[in-house]
SENU-36058 format. One record per atom (N, C-alpha, C, O): chain; residue number from 1; atom name; x, y, z; residue in one letter. Coordinates in pm, 1 decimal. Layout:
+----+-----+----+----------+----------+----------+----+
: ch :   i : at :     east :    north :       up : aa :
+----+-----+----+----------+----------+----------+----+
:  A : NUM : CA :        X :        Y :        Z :  A :
...
+----+-----+----+----------+----------+----------+----+
//
This chain:
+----+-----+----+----------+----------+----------+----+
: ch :   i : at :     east :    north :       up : aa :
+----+-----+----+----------+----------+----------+----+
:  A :   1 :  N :     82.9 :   -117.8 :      0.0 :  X :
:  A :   1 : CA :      0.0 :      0.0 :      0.0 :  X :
:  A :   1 :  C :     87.3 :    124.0 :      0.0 :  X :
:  A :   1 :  O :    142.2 :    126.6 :    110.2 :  X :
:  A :   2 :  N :    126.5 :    231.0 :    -75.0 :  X :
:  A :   2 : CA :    140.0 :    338.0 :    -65.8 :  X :
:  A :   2 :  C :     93.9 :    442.6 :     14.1 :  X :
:  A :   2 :  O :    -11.9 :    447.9 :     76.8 :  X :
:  A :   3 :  N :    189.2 :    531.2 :      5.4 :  X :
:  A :   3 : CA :    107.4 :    686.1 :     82.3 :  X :
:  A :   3 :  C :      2.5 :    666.5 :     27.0 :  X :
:  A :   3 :  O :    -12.3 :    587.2 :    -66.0 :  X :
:  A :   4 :  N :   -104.8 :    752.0 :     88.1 :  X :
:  A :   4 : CA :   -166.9 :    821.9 :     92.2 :  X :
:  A :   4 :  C :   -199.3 :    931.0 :    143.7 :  X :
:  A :   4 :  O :   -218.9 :    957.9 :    262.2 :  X :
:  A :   5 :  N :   -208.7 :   1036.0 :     -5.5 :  X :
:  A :   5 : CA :   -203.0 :   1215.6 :     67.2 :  X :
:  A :   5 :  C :   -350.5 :   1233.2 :     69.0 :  X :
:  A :   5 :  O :   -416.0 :   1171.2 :    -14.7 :  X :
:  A :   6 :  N :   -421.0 :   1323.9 :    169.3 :  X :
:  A :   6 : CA :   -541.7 :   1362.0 :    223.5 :  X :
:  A :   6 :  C :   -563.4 :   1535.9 :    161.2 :  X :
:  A :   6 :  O :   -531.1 :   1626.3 :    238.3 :  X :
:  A :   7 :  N :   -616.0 :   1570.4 :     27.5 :  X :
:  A :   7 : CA :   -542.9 :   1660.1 :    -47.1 :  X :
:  A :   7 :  C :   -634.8 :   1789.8 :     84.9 :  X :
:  A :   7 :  O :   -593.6 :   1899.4 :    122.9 :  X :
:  A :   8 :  N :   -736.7 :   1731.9 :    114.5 :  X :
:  A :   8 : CA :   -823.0 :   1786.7 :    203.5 :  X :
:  A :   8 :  C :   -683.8 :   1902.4 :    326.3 :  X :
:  A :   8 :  O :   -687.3 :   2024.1 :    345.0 :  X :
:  A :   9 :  N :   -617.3 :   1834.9 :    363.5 :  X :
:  A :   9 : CA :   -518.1 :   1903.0 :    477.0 :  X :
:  A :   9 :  C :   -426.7 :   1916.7 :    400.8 :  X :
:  A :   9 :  O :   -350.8 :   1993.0 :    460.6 :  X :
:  A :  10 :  N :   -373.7 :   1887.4 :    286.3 :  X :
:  A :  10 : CA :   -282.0 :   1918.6 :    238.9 :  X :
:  A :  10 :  C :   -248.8 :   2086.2 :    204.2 :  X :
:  A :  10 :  O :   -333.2 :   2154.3 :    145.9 :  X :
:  A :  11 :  N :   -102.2 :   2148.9 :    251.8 :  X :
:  A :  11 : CA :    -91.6 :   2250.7 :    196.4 :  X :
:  A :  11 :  C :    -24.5 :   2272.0 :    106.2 :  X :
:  A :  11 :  O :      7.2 :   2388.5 :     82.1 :  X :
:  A :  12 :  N :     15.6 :   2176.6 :     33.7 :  X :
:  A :  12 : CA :    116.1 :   2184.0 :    -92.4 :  X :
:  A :  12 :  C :    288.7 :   2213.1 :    -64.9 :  X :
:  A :  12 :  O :    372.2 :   2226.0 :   -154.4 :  X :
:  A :  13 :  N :    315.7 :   2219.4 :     89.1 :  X :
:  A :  13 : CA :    418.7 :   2284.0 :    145.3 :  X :
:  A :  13 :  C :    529.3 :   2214.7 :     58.9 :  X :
:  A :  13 :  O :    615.3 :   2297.0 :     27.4 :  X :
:  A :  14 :  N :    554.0 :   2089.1 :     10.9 :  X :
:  A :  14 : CA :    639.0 :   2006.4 :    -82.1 :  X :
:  A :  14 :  C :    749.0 :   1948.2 :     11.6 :  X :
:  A :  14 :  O :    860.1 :   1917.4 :    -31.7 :  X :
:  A :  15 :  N :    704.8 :   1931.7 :    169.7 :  X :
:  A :  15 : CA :    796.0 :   1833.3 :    293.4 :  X :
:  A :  15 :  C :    788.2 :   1674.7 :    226.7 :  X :
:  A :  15 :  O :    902.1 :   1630.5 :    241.6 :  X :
:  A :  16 :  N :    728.1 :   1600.4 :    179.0 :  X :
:  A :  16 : CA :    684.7 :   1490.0 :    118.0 :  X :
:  A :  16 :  C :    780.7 :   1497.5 :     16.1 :  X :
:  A :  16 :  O :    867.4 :   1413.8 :     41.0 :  X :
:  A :  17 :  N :    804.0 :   1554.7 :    -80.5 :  X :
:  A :  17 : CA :    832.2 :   1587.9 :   -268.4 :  X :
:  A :  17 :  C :   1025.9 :   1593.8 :   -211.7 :  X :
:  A :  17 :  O :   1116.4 :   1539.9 :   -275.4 :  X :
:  A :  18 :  N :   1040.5 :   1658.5 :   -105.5 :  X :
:  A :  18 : CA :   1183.2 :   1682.1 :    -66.5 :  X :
:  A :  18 :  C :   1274.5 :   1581.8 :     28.2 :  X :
:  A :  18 :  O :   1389.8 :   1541.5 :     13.1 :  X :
:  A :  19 :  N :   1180.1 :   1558.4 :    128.1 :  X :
:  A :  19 : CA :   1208.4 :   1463.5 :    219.1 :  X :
:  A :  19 :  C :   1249.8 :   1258.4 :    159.0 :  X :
:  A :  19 :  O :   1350.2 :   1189.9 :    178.2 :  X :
:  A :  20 :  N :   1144.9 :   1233.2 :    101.9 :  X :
:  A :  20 : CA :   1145.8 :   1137.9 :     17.0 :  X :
:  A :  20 :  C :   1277.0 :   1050.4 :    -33.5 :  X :
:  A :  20 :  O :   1341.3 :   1075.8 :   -135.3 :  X :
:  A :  21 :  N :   1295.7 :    973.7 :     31.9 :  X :
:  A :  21 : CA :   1450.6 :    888.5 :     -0.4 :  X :
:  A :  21 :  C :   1387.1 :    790.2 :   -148.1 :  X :
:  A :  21 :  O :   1475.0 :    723.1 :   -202.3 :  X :
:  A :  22 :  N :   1297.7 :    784.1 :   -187.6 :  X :
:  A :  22 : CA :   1297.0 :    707.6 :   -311.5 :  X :
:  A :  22 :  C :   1230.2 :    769.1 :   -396.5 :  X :
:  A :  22 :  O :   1163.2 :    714.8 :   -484.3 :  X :
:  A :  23 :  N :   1246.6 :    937.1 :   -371.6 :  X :
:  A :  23 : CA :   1144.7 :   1005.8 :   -473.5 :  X :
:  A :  23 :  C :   1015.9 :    962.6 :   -547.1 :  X :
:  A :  23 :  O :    980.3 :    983.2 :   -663.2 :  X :
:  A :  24 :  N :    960.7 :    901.3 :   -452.4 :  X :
:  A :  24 : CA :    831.1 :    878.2 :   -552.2 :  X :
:  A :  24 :  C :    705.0 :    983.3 :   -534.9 :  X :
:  A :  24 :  O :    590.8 :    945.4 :   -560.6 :  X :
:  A :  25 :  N :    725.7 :   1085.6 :   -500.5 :  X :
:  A :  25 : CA :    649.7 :   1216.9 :   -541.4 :  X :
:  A :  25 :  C :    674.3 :   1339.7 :   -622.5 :  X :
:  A :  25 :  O :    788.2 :   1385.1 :   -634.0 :  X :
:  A :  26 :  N :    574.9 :   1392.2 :   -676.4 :  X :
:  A :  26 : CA :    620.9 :   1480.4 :   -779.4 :  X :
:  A :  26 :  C :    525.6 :   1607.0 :   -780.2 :  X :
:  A :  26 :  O :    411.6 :   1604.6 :   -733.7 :  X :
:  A :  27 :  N :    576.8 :   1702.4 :   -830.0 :  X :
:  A :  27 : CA :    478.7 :   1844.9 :   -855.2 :  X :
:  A :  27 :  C :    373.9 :   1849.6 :   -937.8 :  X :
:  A :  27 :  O :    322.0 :   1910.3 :   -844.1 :  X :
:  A :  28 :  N :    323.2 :   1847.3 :   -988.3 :  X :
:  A :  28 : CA :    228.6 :   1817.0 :  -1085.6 :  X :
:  A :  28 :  C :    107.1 :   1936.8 :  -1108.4 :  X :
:  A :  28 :  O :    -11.9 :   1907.1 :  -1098.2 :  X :
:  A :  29 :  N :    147.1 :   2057.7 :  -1136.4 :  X :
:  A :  29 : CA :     64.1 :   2187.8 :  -1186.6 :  X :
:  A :  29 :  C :     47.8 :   2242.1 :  -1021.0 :  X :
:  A :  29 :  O :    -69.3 :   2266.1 :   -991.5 :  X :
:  A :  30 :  N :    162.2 :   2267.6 :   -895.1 :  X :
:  A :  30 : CA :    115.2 :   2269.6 :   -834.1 :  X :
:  A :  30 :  C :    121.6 :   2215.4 :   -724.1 :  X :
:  A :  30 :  O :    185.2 :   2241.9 :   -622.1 :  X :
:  A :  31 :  N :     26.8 :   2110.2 :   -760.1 :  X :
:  A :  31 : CA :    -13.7 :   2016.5 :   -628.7 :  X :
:  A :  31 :  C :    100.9 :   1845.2 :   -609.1 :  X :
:  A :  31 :  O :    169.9 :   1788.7 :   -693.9 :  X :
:  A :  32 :  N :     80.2 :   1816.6 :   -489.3 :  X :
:  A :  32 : CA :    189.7 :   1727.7 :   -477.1 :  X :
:  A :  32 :  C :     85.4 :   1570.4 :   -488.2 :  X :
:  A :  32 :  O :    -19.7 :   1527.3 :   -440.7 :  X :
:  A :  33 :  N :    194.5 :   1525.8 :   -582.7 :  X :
:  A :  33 : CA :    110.6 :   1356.6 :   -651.3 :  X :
:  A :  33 :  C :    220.2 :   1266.9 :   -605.1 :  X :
:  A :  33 :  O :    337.1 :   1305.2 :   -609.1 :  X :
:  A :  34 :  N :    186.2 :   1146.5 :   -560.6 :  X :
:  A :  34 : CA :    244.9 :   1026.4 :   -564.4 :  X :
:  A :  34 :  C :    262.4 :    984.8 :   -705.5 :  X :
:  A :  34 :  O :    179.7 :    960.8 :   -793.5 :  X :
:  A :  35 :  N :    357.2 :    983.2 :   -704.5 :  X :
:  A :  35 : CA :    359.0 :    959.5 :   -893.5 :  X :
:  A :  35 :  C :    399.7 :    848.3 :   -914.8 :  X :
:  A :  35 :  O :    352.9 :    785.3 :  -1009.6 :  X :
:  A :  36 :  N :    540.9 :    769.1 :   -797.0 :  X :
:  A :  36 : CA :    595.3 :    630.9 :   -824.9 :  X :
:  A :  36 :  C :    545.5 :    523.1 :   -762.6 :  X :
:  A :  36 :  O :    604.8 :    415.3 :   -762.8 :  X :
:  A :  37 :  N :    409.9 :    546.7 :   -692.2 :  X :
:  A :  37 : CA :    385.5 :    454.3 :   -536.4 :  X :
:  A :  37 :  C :    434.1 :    309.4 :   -537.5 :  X :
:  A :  37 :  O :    429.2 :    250.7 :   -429.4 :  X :
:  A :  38 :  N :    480.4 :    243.0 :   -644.0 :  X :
:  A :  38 : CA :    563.2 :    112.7 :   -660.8 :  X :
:  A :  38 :  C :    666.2 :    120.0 :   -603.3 :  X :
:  A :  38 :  O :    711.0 :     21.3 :   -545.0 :  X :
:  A :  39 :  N :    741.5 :    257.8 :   -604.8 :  X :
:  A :  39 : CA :    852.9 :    284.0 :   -595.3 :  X :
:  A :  39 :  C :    865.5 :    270.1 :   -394.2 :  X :
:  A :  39 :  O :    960.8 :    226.8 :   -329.5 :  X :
:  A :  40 :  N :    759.0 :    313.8 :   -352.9 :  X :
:  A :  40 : CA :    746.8 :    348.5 :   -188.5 :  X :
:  A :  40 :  C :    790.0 :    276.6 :   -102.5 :  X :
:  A :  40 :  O :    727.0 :    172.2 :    -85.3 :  X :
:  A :  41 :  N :    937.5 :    306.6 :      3.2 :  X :
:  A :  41 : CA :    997.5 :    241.7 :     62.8 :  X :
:  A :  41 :  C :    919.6 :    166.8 :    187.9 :  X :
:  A :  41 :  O :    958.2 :     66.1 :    247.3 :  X :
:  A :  42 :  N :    777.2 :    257.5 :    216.4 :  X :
:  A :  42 : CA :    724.0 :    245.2 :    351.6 :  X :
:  A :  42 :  C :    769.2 :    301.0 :    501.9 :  X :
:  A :  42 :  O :    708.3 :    296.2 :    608.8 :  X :
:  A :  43 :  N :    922.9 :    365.3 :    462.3 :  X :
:  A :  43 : CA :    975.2 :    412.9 :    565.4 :  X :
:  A :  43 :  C :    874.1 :    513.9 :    644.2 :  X :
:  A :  43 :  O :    874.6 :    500.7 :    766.5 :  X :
:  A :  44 :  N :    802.6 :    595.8 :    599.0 :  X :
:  A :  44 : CA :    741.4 :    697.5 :    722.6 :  X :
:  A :  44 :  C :    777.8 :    836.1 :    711.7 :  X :
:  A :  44 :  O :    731.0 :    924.5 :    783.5 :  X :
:  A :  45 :  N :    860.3 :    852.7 :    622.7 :  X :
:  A :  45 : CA :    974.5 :    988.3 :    630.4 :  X :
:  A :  45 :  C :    854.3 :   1104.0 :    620.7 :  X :
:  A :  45 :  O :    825.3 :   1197.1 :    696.0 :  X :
:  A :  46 :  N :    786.9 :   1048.3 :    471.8 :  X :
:  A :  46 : CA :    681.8 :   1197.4 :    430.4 :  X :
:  A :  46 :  C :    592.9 :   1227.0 :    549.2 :  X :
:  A :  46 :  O :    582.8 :   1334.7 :    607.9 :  X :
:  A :  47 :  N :    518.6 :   1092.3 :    579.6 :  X :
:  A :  47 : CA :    423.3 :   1129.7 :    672.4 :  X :
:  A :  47 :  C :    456.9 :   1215.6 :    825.3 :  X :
:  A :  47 :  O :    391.3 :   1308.2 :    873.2 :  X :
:  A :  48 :  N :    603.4 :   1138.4 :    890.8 :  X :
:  A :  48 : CA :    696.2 :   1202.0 :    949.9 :  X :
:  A :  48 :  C :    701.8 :   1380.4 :    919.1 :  X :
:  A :  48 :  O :    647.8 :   1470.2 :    983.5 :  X :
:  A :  49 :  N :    776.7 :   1387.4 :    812.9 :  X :
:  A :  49 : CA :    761.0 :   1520.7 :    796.0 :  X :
:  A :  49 :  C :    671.0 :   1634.0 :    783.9 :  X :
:  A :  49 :  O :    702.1 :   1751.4 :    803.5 :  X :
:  A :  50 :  N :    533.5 :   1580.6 :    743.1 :  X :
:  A :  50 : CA :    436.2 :   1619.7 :    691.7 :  X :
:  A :  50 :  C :    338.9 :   1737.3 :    828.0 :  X :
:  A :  50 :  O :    245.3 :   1710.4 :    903.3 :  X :
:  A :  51 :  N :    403.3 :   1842.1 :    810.4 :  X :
:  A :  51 : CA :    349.6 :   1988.8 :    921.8 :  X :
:  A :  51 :  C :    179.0 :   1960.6 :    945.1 :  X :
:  A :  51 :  O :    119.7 :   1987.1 :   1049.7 :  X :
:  A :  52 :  N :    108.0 :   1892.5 :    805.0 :  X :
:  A :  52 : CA :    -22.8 :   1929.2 :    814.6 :  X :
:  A :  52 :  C :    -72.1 :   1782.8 :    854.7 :  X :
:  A :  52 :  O :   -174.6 :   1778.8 :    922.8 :  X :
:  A :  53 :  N :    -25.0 :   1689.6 :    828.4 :  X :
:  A :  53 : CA :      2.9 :   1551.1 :    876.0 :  X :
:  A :  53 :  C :   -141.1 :   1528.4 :    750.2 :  X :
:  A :  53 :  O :   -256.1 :   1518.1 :    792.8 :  X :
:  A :  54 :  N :   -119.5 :   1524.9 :    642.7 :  X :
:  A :  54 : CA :   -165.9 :   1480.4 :    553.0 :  X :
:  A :  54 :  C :   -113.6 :   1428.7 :    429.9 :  X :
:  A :  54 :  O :   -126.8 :   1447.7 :    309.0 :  X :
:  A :  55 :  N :    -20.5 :   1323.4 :    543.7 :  X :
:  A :  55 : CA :     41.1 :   1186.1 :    456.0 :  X :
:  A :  55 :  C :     19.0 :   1111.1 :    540.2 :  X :
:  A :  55 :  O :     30.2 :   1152.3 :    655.6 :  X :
:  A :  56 :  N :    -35.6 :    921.2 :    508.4 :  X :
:  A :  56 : CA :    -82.5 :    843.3 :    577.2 :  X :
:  A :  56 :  C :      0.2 :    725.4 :    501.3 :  X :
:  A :  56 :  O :    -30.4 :    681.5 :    390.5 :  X :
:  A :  57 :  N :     94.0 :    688.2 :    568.4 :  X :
:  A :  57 : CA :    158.0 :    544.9 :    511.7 :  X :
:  A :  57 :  C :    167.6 :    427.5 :    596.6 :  X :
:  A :  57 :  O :    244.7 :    418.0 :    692.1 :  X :
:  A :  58 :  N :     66.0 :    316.7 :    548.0 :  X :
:  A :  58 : CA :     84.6 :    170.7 :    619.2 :  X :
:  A :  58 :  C :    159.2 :    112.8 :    537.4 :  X :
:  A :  58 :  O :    185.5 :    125.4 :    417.8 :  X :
:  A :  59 :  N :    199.6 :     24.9 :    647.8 :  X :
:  A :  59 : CA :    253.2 :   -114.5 :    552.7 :  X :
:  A :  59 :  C :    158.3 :   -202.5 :    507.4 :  X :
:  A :  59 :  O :     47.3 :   -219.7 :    557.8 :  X :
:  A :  60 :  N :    226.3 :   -285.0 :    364.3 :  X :
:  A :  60 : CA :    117.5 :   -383.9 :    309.8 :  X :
:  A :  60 :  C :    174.9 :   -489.4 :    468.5 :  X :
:  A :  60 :  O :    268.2 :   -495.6 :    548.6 :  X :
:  A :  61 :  N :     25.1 :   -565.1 :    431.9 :  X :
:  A :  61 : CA :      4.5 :   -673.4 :    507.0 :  X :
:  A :  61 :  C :    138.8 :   -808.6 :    485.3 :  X :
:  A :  61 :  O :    183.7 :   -879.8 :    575.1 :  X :
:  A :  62 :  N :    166.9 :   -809.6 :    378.4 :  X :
:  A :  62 : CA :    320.3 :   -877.9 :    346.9 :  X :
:  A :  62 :  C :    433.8 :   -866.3 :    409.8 :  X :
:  A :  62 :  O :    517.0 :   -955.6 :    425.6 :  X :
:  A :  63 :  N :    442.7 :   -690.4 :    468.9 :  X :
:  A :  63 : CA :    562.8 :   -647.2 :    519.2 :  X :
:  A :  63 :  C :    554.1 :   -644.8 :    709.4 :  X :
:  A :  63 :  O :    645.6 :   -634.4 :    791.1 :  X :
:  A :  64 :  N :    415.2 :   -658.2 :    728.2 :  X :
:  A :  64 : CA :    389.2 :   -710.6 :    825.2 :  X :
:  A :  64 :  C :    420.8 :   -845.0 :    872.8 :  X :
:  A :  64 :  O :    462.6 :   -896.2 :    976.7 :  X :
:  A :  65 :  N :    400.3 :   -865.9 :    807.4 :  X :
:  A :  65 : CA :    425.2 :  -1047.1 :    855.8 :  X :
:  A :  65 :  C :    576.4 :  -1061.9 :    872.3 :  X :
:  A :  65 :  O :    627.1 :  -1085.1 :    982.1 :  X :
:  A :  66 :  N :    664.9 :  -1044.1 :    730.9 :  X :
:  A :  66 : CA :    805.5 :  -1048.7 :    747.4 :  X :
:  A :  66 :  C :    903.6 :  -1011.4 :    864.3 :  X :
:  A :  66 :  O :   1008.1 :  -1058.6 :    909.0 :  X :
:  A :  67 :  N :    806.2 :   -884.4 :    898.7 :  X :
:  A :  67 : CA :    881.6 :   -783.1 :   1008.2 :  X :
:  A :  67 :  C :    872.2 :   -871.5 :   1141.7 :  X :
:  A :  67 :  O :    963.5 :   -864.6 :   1224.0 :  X :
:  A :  68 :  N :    748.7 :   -964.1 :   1164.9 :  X :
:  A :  68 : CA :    694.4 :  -1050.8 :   1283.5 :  X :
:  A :  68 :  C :    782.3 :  -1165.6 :   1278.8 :  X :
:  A :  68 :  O :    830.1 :  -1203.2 :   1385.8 :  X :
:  A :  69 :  N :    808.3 :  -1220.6 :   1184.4 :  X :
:  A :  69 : CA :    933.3 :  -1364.0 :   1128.8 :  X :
:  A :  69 :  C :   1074.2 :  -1284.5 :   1233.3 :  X :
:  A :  69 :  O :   1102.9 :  -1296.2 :   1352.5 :  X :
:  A :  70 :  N :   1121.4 :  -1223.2 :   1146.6 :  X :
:  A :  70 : CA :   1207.7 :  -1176.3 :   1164.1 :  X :
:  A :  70 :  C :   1251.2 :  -1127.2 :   1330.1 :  X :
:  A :  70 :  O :   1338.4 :  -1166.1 :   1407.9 :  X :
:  A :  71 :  N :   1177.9 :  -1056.4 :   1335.7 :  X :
:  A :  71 : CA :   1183.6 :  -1040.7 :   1518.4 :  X :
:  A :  71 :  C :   1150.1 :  -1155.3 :   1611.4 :  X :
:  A :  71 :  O :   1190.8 :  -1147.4 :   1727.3 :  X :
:  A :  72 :  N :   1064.0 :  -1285.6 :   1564.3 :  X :
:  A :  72 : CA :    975.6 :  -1369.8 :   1646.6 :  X :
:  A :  72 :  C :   1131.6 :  -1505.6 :   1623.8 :  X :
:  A :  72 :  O :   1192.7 :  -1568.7 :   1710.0 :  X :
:  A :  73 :  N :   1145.4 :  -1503.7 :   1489.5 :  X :
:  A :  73 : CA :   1244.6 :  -1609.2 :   1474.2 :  X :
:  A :  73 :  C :   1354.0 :  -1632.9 :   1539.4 :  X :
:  A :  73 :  O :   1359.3 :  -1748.2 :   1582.1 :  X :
:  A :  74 :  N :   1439.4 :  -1570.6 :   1562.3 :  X :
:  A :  74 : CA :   1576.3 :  -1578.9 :   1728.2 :  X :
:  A :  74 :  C :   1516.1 :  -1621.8 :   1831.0 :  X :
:  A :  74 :  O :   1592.5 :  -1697.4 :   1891.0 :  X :
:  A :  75 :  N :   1374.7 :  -1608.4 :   1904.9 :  X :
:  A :  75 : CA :   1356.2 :  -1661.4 :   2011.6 :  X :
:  A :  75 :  C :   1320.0 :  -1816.2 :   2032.0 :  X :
:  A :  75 :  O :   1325.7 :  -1882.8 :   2135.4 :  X :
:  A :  76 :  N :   1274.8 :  -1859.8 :   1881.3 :  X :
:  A :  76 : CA :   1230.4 :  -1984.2 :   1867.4 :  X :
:  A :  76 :  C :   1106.6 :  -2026.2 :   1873.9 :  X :
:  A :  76 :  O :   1033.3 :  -1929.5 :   1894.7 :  X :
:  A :  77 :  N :   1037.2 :  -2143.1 :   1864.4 :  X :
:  A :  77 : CA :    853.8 :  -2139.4 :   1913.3 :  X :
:  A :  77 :  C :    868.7 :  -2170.4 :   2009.3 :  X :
:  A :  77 :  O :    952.5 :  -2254.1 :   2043.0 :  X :
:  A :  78 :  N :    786.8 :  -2108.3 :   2087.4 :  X :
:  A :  78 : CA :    727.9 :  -2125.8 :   2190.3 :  X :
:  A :  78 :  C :    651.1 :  -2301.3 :   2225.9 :  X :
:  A :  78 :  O :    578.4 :  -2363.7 :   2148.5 :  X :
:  A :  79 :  N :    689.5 :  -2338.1 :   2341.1 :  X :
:  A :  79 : CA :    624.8 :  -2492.0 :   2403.1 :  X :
:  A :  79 :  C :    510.4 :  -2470.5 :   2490.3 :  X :
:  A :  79 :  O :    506.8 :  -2398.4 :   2590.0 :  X :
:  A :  80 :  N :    419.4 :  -2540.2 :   2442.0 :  X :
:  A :  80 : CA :    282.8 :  -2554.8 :   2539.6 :  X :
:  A :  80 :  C :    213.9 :  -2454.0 :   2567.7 :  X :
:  A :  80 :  O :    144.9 :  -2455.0 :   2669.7 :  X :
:  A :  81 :  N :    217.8 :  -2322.6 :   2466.8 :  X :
:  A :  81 : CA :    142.0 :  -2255.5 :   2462.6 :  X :
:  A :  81 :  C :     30.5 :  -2292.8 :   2357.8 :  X :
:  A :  81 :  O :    -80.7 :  -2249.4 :   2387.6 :  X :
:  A :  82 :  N :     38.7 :  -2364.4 :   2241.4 :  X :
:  A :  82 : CA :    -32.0 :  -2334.5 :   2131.9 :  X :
:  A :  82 :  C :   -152.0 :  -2451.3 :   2144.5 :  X :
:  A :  82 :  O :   -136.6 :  -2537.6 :   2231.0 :  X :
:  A :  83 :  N :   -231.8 :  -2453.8 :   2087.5 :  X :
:  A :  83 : CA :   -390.0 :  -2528.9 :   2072.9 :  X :
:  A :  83 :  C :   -372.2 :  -2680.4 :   2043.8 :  X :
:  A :  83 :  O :   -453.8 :  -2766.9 :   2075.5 :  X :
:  A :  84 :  N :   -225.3 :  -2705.9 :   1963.0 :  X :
:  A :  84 : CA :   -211.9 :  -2848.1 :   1931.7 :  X :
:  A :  84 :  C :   -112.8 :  -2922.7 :   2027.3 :  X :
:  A :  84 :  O :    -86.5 :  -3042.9 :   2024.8 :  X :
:  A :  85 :  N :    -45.6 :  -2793.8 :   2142.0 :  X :
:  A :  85 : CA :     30.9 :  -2887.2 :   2242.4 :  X :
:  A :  85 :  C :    -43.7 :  -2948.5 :   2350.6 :  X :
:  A :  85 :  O :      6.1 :  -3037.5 :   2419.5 :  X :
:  A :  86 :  N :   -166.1 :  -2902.6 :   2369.0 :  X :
:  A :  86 : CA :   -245.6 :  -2997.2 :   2418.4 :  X :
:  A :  86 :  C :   -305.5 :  -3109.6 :   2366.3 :  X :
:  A :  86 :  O :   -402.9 :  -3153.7 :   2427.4 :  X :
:  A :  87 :  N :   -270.8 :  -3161.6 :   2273.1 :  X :
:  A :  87 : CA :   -347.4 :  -3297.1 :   2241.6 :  X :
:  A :  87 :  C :   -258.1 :  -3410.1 :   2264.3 :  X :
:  A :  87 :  O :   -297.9 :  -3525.1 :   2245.5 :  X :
+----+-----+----+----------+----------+----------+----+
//
């Protein structure tokens, strides 16, 4: 999932268009467009920066999970907590 800008609060200030480590925003007559959203690292930076806070970036549900592997995996599974260690 990409940003999403809320053009509603948006002031065009261009913190998003500058801030942006994978440039995927652009000027566009003006107003500020997501132009590469493929491109979108998910880092947080625009929304971070964003004075009027009308940038909204989740992670896809994919990058969720990975992020849970990754942190959950060093500790190992867990014993006799789960639904099938009781049988």
């Amino acid at each position: 999932m990409p940003a999403k800008i809320d053009y509603e609060k948006c002031t065009g200030c261009g913190s998003c268009y500058r801030e942006c480590p994978a440039d995927c925003y652009a000027l566009d007559d003006g107003k500020i467009v997501l132009k590469y959203p493929e491109e979108c690292w998910h880092c947080g930076i625009c929304e971070y920066e964003c004075p009027a806070g009308a940038v909204d970036v989740q992670l896809p549900p994919q990058a969720l999970l990975d992020i849970n592997k990754r942190l959950l995996a060093p500790l190992g599974k867990p014993k006799g907590h789960g639904p099938l260690d009781k049988l």
